[in-house]
C-alpha positions in Angstrom: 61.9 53.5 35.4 64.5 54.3 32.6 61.8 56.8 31.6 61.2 58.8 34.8 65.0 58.8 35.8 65.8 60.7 32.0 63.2 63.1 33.3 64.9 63.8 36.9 67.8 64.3 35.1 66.4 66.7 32.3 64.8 68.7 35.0 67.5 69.2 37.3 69.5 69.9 34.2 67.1 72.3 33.0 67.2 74.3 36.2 71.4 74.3 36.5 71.1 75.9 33.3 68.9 78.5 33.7 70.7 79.6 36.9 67.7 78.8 39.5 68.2 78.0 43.4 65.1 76.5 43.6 63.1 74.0 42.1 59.4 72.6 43.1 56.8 70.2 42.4 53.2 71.7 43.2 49.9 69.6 43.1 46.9 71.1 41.3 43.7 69.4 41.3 44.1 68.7 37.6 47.9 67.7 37.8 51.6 68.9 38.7 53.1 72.3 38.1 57.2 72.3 37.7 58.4 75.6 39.1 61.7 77.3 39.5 62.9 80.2 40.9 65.4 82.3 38.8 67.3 85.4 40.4 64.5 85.4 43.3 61.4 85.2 41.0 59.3 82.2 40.4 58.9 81.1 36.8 56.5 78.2 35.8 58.0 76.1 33.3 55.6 72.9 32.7 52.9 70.7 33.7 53.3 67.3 34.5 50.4 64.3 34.9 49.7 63.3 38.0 50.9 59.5 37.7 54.4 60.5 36.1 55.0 63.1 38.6 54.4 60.7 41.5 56.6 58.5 40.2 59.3 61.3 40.1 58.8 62.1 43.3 59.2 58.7 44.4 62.1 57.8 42.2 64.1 61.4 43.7 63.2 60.4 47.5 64.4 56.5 46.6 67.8 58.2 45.5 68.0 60.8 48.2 67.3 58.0 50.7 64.1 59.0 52.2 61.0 56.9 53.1 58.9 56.3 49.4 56.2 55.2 51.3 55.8 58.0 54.0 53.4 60.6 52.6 51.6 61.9 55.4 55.2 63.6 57.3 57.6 66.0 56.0 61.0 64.6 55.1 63.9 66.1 54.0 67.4 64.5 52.4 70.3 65.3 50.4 71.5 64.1 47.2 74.5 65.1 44.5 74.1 65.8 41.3 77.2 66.1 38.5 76.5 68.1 35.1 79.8 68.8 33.2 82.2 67.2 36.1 81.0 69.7 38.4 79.1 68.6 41.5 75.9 70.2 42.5 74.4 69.9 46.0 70.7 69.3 46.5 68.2 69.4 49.3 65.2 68.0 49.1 61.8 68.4 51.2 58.4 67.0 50.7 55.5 68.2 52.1 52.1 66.1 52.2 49.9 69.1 50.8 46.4 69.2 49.3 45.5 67.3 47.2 48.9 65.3 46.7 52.9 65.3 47.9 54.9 68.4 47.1 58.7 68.6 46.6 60.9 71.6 46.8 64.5 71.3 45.6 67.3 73.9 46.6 70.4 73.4 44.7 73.7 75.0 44.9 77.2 74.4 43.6 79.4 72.4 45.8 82.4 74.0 44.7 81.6 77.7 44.8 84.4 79.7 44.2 82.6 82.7 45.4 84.9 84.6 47.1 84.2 87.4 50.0 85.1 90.5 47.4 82.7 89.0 44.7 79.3 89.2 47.0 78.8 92.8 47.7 77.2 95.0 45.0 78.5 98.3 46.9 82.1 98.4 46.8 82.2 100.4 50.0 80.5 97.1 51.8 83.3 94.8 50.9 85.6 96.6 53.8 82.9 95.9 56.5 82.8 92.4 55.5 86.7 92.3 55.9 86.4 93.8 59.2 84.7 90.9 60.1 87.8 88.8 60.2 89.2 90.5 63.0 87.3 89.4 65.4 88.5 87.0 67.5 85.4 86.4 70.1 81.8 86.9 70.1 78.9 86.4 68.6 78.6 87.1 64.3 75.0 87.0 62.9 74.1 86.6 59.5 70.0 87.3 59.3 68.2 87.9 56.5 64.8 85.7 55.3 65.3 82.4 53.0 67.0 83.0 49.9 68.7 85.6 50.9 72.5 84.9 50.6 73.1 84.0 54.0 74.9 80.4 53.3 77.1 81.9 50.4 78.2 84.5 52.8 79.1 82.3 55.5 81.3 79.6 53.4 82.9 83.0 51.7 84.2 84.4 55.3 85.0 80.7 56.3 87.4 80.3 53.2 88.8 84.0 54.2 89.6 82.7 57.5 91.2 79.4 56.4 93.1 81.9 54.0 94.7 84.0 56.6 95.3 80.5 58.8 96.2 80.1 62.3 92.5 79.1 63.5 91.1 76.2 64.0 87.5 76.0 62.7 84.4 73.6 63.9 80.8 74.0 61.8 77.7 72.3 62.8 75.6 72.0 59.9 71.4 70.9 58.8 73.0 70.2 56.0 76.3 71.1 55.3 76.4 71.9 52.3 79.8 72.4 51.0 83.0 70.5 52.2 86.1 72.7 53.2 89.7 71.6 53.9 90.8 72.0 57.0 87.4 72.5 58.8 85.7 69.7 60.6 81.9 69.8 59.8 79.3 68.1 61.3 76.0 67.3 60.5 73.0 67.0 61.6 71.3 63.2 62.0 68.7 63.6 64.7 68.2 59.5 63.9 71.8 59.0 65.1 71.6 61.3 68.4 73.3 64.1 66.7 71.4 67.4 67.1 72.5 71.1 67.4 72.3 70.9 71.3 74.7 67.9 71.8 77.0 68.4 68.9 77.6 72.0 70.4 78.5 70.8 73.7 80.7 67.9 71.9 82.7 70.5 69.7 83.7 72.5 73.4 86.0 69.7 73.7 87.6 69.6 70.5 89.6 73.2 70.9 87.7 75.1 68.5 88.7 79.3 67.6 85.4 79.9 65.4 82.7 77.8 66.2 80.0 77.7 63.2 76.5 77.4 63.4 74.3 76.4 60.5 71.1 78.4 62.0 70.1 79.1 65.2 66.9 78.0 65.5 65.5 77.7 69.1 66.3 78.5 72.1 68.3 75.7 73.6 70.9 76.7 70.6 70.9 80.2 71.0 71.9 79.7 74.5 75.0 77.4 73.7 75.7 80.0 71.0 75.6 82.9 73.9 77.9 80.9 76.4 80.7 79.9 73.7 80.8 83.4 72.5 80.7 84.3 76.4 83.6 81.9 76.9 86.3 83.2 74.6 84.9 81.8 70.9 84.3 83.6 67.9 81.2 82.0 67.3 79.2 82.7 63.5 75.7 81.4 63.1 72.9 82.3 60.9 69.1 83.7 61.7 66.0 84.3 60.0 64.7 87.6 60.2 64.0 90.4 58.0 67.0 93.0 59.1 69.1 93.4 61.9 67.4 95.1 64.2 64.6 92.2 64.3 67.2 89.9 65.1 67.5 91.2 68.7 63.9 90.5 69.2 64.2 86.9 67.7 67.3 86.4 70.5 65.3 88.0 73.4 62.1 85.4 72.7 64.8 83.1 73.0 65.4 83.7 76.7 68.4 85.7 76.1 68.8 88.9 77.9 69.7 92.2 76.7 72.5 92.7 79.3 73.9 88.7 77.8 73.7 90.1 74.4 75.4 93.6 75.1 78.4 91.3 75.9 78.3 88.5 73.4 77.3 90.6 70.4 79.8 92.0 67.9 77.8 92.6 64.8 74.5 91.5 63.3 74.7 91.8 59.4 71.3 91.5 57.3 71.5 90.9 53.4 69.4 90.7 50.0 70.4 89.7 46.9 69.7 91.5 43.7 70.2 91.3 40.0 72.0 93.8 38.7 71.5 96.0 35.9 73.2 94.7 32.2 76.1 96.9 31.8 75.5 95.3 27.9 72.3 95.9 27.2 71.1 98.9 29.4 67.7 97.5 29.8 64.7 96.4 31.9 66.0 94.0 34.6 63.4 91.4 33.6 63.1 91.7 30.4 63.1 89.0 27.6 65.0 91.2 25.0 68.1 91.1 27.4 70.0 88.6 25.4 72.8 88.3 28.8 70.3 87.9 31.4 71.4 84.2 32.5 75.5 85.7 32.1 74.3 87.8 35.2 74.9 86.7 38.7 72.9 88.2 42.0 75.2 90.7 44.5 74.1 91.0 47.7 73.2 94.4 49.4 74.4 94.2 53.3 73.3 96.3 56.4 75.4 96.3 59.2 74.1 96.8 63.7 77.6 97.2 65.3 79.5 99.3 67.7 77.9 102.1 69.2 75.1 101.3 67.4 74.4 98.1 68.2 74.9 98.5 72.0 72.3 101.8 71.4 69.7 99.0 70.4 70.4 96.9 73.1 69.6 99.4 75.5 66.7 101.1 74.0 68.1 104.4 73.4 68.0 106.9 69.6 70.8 105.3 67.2 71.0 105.5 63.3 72.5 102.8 61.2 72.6 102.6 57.3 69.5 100.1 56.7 69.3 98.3 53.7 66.6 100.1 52.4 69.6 103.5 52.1 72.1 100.9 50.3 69.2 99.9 47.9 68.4 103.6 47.0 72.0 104.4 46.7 72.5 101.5 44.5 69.4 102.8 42.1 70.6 106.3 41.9 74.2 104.9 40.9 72.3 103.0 38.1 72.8 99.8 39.5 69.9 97.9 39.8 66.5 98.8 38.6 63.7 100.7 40.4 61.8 97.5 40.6 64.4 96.0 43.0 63.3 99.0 45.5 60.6 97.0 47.0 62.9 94.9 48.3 
């Protein structure tokens, strides 16, 4: 047991150090693959034998507190990990795949000091994420697909908000996955009776300004989202789509109506994150002679549906908006990022 916890730790080491948000356990039908993903691209690293990576598994779902014998159901927990005194935040999730259990780990620092003017790579994008902060009702949407940013972007605006003061904030969280001062968060523990649905109608009473919501993900949700926002609340909850205009669609498949969301919406931001080009080196975004390449840290490239434009959407008529496919061509031709990052 000694043995396999030595290795838990190694690999989770292994994978703080080389900068990766993600880190998995696949099933072959000859053994396990250890993958992570570093600055959005997947990077094999080693194999493992079957027997010693079922043991990991088991030993990292003992520790995270899930069911070691349950193999046939997807389970998810939490865990913390400390390298160096700082604290790192994991979430784990099997799967019961073919032909054995897989395990995906996303990890992310609990103490992020990621602030709002550090995310965008476009200078110019950094004022319409301020403008955020004025709002004082509504509905905020932060879309974009997995790995996109979204949760680094939310916690950023929160600790803007907490900056300026005078607001009381209320999160509820699947997980939450960093703690802040002065914001009550709540999370999820569908075991204990606490799910999206009743913690929303529980935080109503507790006098909330900003009401946070981890992800909108059906449509009982988005419509307690719609009536706080509806009701006076600045209300700020992420989606999963691939830009904002998709987002409209995912909240009309809800239930919601167009003439509900003309009223509620303020703005619908959609982001990537990229890897910008070494200002030391001058060289191929990916390549191995880059001797900086884990110094760099990801920006994120934002597109923002608001205004004029936003309510244009809603009712079907001609609008333009600067997509993120214009910010990723106008960050190439500044020299930027690298004309591989334009397929994104």
């Amino acid at each position: 047991m000694y043995e396999i916890e030595q290795l838990s730790q190694a690999m989770i080491r292994e994978a703080i150090e080389s900068q990766a948000s993600d880190l998995h356990l696949i099933p072959t039908n000859k053994d396990y693959v250890i993958q992570m993903r570093i600055h959005g691209q997947i990077s094999r690293r080693k194999r493992l034998k079957y027997q010693q990576a079922e043991r990991l598994i088991s030993h990292l779902k003992y520790q995270s507190g899930m069911d070691i014998g349950e193999r046939r159901k997807a389970q998810s927990s939490t865990i913390y990990f400390y390298e160096n005194e700082i604290a790192y935040f994991l979430r784990l999730s099997t799967l019961p795949a073919v032909p054995s259990e897989s395990l995906a780990i996303r990890i992310s620092e609990q103490h992020s000091h990621k602030n709002l003017h550090a995310l965008p790579l476009l200078n110019k994008q950094t004022n319409h994420l301020l403008s955020l902060l004025r709002f004082t009702y509504g509905l905020i949407l932060l879309t974009g697909p997995t790995g996109s940013g979204k949760t680094t972007t939310l916690y950023a605006l929160l600790k803007e908000w907490l900056k300026i003061g005078g607001k009381r904030i209320i999160s509820i969280e699947d997980p939450v996955e960093q703690n802040l001062e002065e914001v009550v968060q709540i999370q999820i523990n569908e075991k204990a009776g606490i799910t999206f649905d009743s913690g929303l109608k529980s935080i109503l009473r507790h006098d909330p300004d900003i009401i946070v919501i981890g992800e909108i993900r059906d449509r009982l949700t988005a419509e307690l989202a719609l009536r706080m926002a509806l009701t006076g609340h600045l209300v700020i909850a992420t989606l999963h789509t691939h830009n904002s205009y998709s987002a409209i669609f995912r909240l009309l498949d809800f239930g919601l109506t167009k003439e509900e969301l003309g009223e509620a919406l303020r703005v619908i931001l959609s982001q990537r994150l990229l890897l910008p080009t070494c200002s030391l080196c001058q060289i191929h975004l990916y390549s191995t002679d880059c001797t900086h390449y884990l110094e760099r840290k990801r920006k994120a490239i934002f597109e923002f549906l608001k205004g004029e434009e936003l309510k244009a959407a809603l009712l079907n008529r001609p609008f333009h908006y600067r997509k993120i496919s214009s910010e990723l061509r106008l960050a190439w031709a500044l020299g930027l990022i690298e004309h591989t990052e334009l397929e994104g």
